[in-house]
VOGU-3710 file (C-alpha; in Angstrom, 3 decimals, decimal comma):
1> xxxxxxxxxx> 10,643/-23,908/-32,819  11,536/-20,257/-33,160  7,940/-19,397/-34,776  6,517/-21,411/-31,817  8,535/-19,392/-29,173  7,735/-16,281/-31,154  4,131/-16,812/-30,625  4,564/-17,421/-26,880  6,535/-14,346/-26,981  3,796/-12,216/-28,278
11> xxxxxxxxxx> 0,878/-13,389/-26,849  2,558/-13,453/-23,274  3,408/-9,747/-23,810  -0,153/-8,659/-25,054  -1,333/-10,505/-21,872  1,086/-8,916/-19,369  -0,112/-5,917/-21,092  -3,760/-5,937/-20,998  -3,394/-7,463/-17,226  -1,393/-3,772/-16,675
21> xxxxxxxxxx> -3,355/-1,426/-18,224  -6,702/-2,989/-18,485  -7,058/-4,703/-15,094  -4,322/-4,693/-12,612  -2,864/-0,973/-12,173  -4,874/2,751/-12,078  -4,820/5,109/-14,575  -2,739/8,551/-13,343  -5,633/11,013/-14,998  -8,740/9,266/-12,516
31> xxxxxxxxxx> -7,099/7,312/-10,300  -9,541/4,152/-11,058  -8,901/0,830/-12,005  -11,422/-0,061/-15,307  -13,637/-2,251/-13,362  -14,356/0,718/-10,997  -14,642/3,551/-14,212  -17,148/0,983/-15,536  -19,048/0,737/-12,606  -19,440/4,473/-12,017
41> xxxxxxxxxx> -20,338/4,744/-15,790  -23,133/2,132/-15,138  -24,039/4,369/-12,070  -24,157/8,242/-14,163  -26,106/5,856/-16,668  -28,435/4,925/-14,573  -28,775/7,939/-12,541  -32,510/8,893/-11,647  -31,853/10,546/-7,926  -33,034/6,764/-6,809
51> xxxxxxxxxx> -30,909/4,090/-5,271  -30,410/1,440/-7,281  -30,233/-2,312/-6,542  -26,403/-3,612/-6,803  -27,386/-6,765/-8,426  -28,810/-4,546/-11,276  -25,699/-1,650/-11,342  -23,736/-5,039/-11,433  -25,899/-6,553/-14,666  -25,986/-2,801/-16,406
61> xxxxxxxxxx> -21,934/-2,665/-15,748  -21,503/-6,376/-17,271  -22,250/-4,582/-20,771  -18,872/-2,847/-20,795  -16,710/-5,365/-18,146  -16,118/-8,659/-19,988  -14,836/-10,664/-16,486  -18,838/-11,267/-15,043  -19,928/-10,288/-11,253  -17,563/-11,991/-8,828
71> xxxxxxxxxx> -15,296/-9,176/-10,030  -17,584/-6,139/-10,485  -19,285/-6,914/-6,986  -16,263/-6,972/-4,985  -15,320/-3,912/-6,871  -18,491/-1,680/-6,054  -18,724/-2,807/-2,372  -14,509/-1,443/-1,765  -15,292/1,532/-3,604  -18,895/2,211/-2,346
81> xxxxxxxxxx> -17,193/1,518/1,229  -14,350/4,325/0,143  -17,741/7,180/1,312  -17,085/8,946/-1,132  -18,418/8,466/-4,814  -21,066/6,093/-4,205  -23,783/6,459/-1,711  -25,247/3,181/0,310  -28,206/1,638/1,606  -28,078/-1,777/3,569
91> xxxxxxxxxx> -24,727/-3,681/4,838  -21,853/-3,067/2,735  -20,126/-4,803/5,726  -17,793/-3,816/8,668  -14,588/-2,080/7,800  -13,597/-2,991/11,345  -14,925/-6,788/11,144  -14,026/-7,296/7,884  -17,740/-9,018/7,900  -18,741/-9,419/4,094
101> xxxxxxxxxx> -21,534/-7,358/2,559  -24,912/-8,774/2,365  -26,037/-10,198/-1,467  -26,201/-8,012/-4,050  -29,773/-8,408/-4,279  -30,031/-6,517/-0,932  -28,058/-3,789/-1,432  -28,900/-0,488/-3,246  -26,675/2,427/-4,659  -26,243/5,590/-6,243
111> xxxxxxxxxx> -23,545/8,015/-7,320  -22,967/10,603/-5,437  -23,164/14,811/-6,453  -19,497/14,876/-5,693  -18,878/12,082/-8,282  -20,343/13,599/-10,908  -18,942/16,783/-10,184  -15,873/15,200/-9,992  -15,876/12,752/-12,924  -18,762/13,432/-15,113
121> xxxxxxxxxx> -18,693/15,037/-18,476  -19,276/13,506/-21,461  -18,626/15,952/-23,673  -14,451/15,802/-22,534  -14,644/11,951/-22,110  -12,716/10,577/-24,245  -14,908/6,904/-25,671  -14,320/3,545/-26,928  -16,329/0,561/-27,955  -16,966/-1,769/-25,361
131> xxxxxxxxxx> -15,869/-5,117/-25,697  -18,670/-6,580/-27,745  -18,911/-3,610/-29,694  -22,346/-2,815/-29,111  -21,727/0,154/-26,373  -19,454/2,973/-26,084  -17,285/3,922/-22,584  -15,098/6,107/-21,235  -11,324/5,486/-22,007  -10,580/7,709/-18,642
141> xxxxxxxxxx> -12,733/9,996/-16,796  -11,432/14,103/-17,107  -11,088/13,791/-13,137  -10,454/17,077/-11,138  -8,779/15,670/-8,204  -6,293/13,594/-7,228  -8,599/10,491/-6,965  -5,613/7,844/-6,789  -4,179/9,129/-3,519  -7,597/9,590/-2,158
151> xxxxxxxxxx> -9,025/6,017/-2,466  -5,658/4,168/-2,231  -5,158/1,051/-4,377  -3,375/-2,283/-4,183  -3,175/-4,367/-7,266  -0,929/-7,518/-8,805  0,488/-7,365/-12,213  2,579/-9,517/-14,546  6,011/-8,901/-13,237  4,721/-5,808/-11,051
161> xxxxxxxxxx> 2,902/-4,715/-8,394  1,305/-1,099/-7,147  0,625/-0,574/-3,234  -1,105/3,178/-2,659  -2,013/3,978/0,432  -4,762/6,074/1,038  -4,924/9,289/2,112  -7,000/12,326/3,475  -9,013/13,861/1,099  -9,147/17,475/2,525
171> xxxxxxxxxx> -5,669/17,302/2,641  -5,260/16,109/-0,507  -6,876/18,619/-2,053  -5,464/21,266/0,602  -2,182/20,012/-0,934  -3,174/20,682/-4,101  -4,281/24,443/-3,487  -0,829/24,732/-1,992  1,107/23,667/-4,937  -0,990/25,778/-7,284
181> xxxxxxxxxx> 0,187/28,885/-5,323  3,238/28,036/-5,985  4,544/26,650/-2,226  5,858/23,424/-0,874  3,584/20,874/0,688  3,647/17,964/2,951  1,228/14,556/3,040  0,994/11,646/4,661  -1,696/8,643/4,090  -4,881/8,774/6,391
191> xxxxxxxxxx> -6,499/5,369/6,962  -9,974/5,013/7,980  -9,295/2,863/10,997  -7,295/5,175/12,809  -4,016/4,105/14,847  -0,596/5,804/15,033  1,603/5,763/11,980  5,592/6,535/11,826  6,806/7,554/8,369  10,612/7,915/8,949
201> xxxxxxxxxx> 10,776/5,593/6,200  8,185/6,867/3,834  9,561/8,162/0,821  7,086/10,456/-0,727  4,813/7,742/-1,621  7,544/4,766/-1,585  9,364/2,792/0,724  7,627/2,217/4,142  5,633/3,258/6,844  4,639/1,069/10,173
211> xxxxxxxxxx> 1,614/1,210/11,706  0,177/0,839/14,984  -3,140/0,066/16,919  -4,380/2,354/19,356  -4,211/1,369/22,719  -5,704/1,565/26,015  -3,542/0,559/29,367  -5,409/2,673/32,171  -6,590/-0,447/34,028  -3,469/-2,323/35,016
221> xxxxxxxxxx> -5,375/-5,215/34,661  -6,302/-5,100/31,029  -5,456/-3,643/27,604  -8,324/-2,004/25,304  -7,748/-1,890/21,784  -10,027/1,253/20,120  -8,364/1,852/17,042  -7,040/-0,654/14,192  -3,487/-0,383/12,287  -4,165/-0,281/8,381
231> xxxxxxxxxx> -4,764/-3,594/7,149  -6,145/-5,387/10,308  -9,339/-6,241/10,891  -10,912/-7,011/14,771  -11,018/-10,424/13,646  -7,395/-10,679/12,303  -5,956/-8,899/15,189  -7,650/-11,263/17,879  -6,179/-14,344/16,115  -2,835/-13,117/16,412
241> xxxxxxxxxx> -3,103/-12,104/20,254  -4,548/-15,770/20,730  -1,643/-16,986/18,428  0,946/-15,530/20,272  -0,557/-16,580/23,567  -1,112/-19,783/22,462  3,007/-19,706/21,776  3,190/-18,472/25,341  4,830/-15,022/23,676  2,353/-13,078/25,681
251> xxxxxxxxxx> 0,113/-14,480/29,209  -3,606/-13,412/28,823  -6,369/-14,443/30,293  -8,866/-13,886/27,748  -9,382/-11,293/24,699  -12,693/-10,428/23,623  -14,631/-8,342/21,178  -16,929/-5,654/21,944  -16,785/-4,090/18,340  -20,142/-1,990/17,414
261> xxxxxxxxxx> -20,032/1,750/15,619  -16,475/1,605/17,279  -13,677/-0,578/17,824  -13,242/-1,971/21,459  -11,432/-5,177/21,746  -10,829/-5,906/25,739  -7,491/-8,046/26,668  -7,420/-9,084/30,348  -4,212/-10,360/31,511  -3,251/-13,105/33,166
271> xxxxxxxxxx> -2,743/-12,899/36,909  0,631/-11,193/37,891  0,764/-9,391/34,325  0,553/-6,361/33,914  -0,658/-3,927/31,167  2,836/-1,609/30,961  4,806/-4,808/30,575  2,777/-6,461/27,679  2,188/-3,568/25,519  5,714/-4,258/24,078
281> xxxxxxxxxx> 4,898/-7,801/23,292  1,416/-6,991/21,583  3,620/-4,812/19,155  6,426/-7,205/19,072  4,148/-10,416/18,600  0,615/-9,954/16,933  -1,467/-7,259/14,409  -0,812/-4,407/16,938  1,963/-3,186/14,913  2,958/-3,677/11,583
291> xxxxxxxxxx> 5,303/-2,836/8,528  3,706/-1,472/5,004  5,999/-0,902/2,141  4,384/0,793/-0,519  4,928/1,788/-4,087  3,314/3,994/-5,975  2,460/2,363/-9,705  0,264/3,778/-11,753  -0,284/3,871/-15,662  0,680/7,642/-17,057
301> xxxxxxxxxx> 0,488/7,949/-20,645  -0,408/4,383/-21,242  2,821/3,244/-19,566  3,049/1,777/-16,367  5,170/4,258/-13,959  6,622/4,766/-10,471  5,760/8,337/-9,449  5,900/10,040/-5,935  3,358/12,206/-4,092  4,883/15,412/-5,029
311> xxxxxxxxxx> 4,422/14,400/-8,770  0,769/13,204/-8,617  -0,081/16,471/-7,036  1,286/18,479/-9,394  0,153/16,702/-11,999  -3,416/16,817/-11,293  -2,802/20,635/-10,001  -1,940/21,351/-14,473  -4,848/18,687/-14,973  -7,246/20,513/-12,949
321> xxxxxxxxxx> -6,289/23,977/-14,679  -6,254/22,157/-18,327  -10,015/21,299/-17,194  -11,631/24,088/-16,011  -10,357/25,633/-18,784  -12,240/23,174/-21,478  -15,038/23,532/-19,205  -15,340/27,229/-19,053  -14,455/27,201/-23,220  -16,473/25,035/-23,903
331> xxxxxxxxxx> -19,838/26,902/-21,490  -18,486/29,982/-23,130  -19,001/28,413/-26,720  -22,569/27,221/-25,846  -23,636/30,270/-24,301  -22,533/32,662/-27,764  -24,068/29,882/-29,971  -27,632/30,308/-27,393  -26,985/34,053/-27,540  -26,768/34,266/-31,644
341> xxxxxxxxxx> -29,980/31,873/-31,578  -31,459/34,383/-28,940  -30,561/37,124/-31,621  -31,660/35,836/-34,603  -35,271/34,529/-33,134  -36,027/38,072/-31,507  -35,171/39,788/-35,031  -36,596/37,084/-36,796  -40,087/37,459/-34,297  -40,397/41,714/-33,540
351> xxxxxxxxxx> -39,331/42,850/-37,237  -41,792/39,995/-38,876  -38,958/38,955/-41,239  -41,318/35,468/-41,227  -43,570/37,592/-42,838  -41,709/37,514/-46,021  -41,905/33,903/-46,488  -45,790/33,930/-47,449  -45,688/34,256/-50,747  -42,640/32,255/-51,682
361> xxxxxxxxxx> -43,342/28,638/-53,262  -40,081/27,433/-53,040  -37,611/26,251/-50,352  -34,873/28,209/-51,847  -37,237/31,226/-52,063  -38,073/31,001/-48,472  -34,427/30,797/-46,919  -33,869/33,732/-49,304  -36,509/35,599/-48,162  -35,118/34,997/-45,010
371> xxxxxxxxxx> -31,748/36,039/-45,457  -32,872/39,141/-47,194  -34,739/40,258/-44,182  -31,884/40,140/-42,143  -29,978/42,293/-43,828  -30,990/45,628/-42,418  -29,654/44,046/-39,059  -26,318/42,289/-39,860  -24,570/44,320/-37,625  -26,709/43,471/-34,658
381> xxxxxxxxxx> -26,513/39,814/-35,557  -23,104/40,193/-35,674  -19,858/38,781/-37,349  -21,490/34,942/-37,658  -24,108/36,436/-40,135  -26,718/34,262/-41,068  -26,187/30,522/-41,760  -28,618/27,930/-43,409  -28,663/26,231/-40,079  -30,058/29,397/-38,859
391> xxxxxxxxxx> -32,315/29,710/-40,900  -33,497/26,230/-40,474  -33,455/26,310/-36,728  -35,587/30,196/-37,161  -37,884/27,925/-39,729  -38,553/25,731/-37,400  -40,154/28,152/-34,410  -43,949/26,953/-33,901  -46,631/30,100/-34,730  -47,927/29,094/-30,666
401> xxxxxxxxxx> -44,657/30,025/-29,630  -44,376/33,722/-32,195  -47,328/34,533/-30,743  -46,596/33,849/-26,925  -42,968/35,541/-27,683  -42,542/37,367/-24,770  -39,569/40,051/-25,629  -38,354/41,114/-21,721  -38,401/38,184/-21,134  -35,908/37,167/-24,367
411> xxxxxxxxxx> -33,955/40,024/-23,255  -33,707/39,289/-19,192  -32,443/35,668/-21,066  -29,779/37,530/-23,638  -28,102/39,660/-20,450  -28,410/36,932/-18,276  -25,918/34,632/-21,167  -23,986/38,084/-21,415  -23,092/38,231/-17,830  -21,802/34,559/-17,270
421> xxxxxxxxxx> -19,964/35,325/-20,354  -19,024/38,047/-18,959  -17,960/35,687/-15,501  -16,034/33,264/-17,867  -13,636/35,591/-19,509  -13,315/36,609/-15,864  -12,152/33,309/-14,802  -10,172/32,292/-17,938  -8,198/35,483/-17,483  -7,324/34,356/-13,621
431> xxxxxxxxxx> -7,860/30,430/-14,005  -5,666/29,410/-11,443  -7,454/31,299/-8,681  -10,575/29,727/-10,470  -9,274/26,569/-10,008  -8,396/27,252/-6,500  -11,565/28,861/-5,575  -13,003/24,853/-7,062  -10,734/22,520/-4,755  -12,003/24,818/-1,950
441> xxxxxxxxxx> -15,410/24,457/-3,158  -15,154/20,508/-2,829  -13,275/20,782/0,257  -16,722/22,202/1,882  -18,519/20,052/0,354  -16,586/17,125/1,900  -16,242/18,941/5,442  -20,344/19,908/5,265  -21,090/15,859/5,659  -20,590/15,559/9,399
451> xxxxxxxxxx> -22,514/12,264/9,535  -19,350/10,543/8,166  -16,869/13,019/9,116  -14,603/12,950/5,988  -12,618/16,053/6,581  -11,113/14,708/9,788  -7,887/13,538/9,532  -8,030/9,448/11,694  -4,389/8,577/11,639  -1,762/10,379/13,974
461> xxxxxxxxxx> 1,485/10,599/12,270  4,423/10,339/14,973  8,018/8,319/15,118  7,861/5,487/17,595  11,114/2,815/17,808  9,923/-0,305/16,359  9,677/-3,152/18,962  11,992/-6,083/18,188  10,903/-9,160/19,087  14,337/-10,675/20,247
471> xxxxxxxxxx> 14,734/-8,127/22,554  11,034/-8,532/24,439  10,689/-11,985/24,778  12,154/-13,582/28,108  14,742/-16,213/27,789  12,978/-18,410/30,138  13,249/-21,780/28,022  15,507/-24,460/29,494  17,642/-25,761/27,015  19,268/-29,188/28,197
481> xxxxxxxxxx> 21,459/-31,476/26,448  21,746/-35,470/27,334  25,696/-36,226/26,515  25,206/-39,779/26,893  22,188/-39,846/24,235  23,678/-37,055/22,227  20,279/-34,732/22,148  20,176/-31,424/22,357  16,327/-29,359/22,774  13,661/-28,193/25,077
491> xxxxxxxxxx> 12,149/-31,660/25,669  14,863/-33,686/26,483  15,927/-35,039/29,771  19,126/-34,021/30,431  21,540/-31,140/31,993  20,432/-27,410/31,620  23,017/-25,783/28,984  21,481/-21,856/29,027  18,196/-20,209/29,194  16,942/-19,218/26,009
501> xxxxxxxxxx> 14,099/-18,179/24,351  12,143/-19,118/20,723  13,949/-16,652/19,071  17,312/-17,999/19,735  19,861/-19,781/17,325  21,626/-22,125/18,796  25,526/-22,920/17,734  26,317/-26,684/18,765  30,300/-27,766/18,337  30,317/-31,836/18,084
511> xxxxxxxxxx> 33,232/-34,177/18,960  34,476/-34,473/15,936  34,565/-30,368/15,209  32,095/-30,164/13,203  29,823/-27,095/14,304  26,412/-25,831/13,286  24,043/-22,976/13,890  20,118/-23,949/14,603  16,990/-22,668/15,122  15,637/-23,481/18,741
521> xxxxxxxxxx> 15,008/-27,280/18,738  12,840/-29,436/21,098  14,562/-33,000/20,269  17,721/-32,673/17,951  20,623/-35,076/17,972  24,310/-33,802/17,878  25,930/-36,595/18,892  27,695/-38,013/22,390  30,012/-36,005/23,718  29,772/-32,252/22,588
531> xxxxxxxxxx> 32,416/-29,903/22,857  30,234/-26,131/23,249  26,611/-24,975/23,231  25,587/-21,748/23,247  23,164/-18,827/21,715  24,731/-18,128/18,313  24,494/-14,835/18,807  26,496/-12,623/16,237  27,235/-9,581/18,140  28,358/-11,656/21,130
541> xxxxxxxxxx> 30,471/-14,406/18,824  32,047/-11,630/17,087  33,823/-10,514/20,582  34,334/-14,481/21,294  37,745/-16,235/20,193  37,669/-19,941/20,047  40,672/-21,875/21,007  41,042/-25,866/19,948  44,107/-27,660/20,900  44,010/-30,944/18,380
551> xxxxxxxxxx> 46,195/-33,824/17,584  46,781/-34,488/13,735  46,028/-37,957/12,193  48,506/-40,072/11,597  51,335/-38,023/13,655  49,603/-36,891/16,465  50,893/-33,657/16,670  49,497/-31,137/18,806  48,398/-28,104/16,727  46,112/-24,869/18,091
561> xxxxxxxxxx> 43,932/-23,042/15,613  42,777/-19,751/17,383  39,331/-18,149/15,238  36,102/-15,648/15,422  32,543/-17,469/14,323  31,543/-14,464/12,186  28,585/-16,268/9,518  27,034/-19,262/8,663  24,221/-20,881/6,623  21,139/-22,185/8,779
571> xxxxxxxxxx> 21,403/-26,356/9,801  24,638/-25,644/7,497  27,629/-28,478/8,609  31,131/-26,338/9,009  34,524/-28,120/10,098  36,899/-26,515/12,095  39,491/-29,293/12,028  41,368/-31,470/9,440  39,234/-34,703/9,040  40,247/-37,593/11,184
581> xxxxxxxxxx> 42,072/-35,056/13,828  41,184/-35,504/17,359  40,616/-32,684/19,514  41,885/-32,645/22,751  40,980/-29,274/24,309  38,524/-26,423/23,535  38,380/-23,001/25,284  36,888/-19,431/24,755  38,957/-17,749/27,284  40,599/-14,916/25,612
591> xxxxxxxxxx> 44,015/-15,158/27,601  45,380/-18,541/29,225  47,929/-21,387/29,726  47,951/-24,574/28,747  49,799/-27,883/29,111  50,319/-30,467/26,563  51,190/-33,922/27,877  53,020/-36,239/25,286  53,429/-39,787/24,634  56,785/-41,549/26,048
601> xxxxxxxxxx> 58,905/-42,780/23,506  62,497/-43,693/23,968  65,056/-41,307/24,307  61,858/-38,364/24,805  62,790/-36,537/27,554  60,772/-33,763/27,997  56,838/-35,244/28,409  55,246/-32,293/29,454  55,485/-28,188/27,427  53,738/-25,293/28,417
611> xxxxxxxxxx> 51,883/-22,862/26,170  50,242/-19,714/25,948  47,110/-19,516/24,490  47,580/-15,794/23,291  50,541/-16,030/22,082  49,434/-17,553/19,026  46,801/-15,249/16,087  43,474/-15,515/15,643  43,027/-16,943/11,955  40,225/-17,300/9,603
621> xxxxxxxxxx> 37,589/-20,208/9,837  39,709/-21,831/6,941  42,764/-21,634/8,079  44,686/-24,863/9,523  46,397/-24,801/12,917  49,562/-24,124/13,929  51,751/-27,209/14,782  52,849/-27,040/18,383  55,594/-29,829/18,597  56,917/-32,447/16,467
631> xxxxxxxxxx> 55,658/-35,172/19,719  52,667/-37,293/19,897  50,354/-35,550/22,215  48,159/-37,719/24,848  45,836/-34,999/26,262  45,943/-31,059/27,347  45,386/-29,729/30,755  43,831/-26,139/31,333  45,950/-23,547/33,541  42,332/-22,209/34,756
641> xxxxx> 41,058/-18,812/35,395  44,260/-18,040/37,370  46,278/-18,131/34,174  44,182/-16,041/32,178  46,380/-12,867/32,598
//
């Protein structure tokens, strides 16, 4: 059994495992899940300038993703829909809607120059083998932004969960200019669909923010909905307004949709409504407001972690400096090696060192020959000398091309390669206002395409006091109870106990003492005879002090027990009373008199003793009563309002 649970053991964690790292949660460095690295791979792979059909970006990208289309589809269409990396032709869908895309056979893509300025270079990307084995792809992308908090991500684990909301890409990267000089920042998410946002509750990335739609209440008569709260769609949102008028939470005459480039959804209101009066139950009731909590999960170092804003930021601010600075290294590297080429070919070309090879019959001759003639110019080839890989590269040249050699033109090429050598030392020497100078680059970039207006920030971030529904709904409900029948609910014929609405609890004391709390019923039986019904609510029972006057079993005694309903458990059965007692008396008056009447029995002379109600404590739920006379008690009579003082 234990080698059994063992292997359970094992193979459950290397499945929670892959499901966090390899499908589930982003990687910190890129900010993509691997489904979406893959298919941007597929895309720089296939990259012609043309648009490509997503059926076959789909069937190139099933080489490295082993889980087939219905997951890389999905994928491309929410990231191609992001506007950022991937460019589009056809119906992706409606991000208002939430209408599907059209087949993938329809459809046509391409990566965009930002995404390969962005993500591509192969010659930092770190590789793997694919999953058969028979490809190679990127472990992570060298990303120079903060693509996680751009794009937002939501994504189930094993045993966790990530929630990212997006955010404004300008200001992301304005963010990050302001933390690499060194100064605090601020940032919010930014969601595509506009709306009003309150992030009292946001914790840098964490906790909560709620959301609301925009709306439109100029027209008494009607409400117009032209903006959407993160998360909605126009069809979601109408299905909750007809939900909640169906529950009779809100009185409309009709909602419909007008959605095109824009949102417009029209509520007209039901005759004497009015639009100021129903704009808290929209909030209260349907899509028009909602709560987000978020978390910000992401995989750093191979391990999954929970980071804030402030951290990813600076993060990716030493990320972006770490890459520049390959990327200027590495330019630097490749321009010396072009400029020692340079060198050695225009030696090799005006002093006719290739002339020396003619009479040589042997290879080792030849590359000595060659070697020898550069010897009266070591010092303007420079420290690097003369390699065999030189020499077989100079061996190499083609007699059309020694005899087109051009040498201004070899020497406009050498200055130009000293110059941006020149530029990089430049910009190693200062890298962080390099790097600065870069994310403000981008940021025109993103600002220069008006058609889709990316730099504009959709979302206004305020504090508004969340509606709760309790307190907007009328308590226009007749609750009526039937003593005779013992039911207690909105449909039953019987007399009216309180107004209440569907939010409600109601706390129903029985005959026998027994007492329980209730959501709103329509036909519930409590038995003949009920003692108190009422709205159990807590703030108002907390200030209320229940008074029962009972006889004991067995004696008859007349005891009070004097208590506060503080808590309970839902359809939960509490007794207040001994079992078997009879109650004779039940009152919430804080102060007042009362009169028990006992049984006559010989040689009892006194039949009748006033009380005091307040004389006595208020005692927990638990407690028992306090006797009031060693008599049999018949009944108790009230002393009324007048006594209360």
């Amino acid at each position: 059994m234990a080698y059994i649970k063992n292997i359970f053991d094992r193979n459950f964690l290397e499945y929670a495992s892959y499901v966090i790292k390899d499908r589930a949660i982003p990687d910190l460095e890129d900010g993509l899940k691997p489904v979406q690295r893959r298919i941007l791979h597929s895309l720089f792979e296939m990259d012609d300038g043309k648009f490509h059909k997503v059926a076959n970006v789909t069937g190139h990208c099933m080489k490295y993703h082993p889980h087939g289309e219905q997951s890389i589809n999905p994928a491309l269409v929410v990231l191609a829909n992001k506007e950022l990396f991937i460019d589009r032709q056809g119906n992706f869908g409606n991000l208002f809607t939430g209408d599907d895309a059209s087949a993938p056979r329809y459809i046509e893509c391409r990566a965009t120059p930002l995404a390969k300025d962005i993500f591509y270079n192969p010659k930092l990307t770190p590789w793997a083998d694919s999953y058969d084995g028979r490809n190679r792809e990127p472990v992570v992308f060298p990303a120079k932004i903060p693509v996680v908090l751009i794009m937002g991500v939501e994504g189930i684990a094993v045993g966790m969960s990530t929630k990212i909301l997006p955010h404004n890409a300008v200001e992301v990267l304005e963010a990050e200019i302001t933390c690499l000089s060194g100064k605090k920042f601020e940032l919010y998410p930014d969601f595509s669909t506009g709306g009003f946002m309150d992030v009292s509750e946001y914790r840098d990335g964490n906790g909560k923010v709620n959301v609301r739609a925009k709306l439109d209440t100029s027209d008494p008569k009607r409400i117009l909905i032209t903006e959407l709260p993160f998360g909605s769609t126009t069809e979601t949102l109408i299905g909750s307004i007809e939900a909640a008028a169906r529950a009779g939470r809100i009185k409309i005459q009709s909602v419909t949709d007008f959605t095109a480039e824009k949102v417009e959804i029209e509520v007209k209101l039901a005759r004497g409504v009015y639009a100021q009066e129903t704009v808290d139950a929209l909030f209260a009731f349907t899509e028009c407001e909602q709560s987000i909590s978020v978390n910000l999960l992401v995989i750093k170092d191979g391990l999954p972690a929970v980071m804030t804003v402030n951290e990813v930021i600076k993060h990716h601010a030493k990320q972006l400096v770490k890459i520049l600075t390959k990327e200027l290294e590495l330019e630097k590297k490749e321009l010396l090696d072009k400029l020692h080429l340079r060198t050695l070919e225009r030696i090799f070309i005006e002093e006719r060192i290739y002339k020396g090879i003619e009479k040589m019959k042997t290879a080792k001759g030849v590359q000595d020959a060659v070697v020898a003639g550069f010897k009266p110019f070591l010092k303007e080839v420079g420290p690097r000398g003369v390699s065999e890989d030189d020499v077989d590269h100079l061996l190499r040249i083609p007699i059309r091309r020694i005899s087109l050699y051009d040498i201004n033109k070899a020497r406009d090429e050498m200055e130009a390669i000293n110059a941006r050598v020149k530029e990089i030392n430049a910009h190693l020497k200062n890298i962080t206002a390099y790097s600065i100078s870069y994310l403000k680059g981008i940021i025109a970039k993103i600002k220069a395409d008006e058609e889709l207006g990316r730099g504009a920030r959709k979302t206004i971030v305020g504090s508004f006091d969340k509606v709760v529904a309790r307190e907007v709904v009328k308590r226009d409900v007749e609750l009526k109870y039937d003593s005779k029948t013992g039911y207690l609910g909105t449909n039953v014929s019987g007399v009216k106990q309180a107004e209440v609405s569907p939010f409600d609890r109601i706390l129903a004391i029985r005959k026998n003492g027994m007492y329980t709390v209730m959501d709103l019923p329509e036909k519930a039986f409590i038995g003949a005879d009920a003692l108190w019904i009422g709205v159990a609510d807590k703030e108002e029972l907390a200030k209320t002090v229940f008074t029962i006057i009972y006889k004991e079993k067995g004696t008859g005694f007349p005891c009070i027990k004097r208590f506060i309903i503080e808590g309970w458990i839902m359809n939960k059965d509490y007794f207040l009373v001994p079992d078997g007692a009879q109650i004779l008396h039940i009152d919430t008056k804080t102060k007042f008199s009362f009169t028990v009447k006992y049984v006559p029995k010989p040689r009892l002379k006194v039949l009748t003793e006033d009380f005091k109600a307040h004389d006595f404590n208020v005692r927990g739920l638990k407690a028992g009563g306090i006797r009031l006379a060693s008599k049999e008690a018949s009944k108790v009579s009230s002393g009324g309002k007048k006594n209360e003082e």
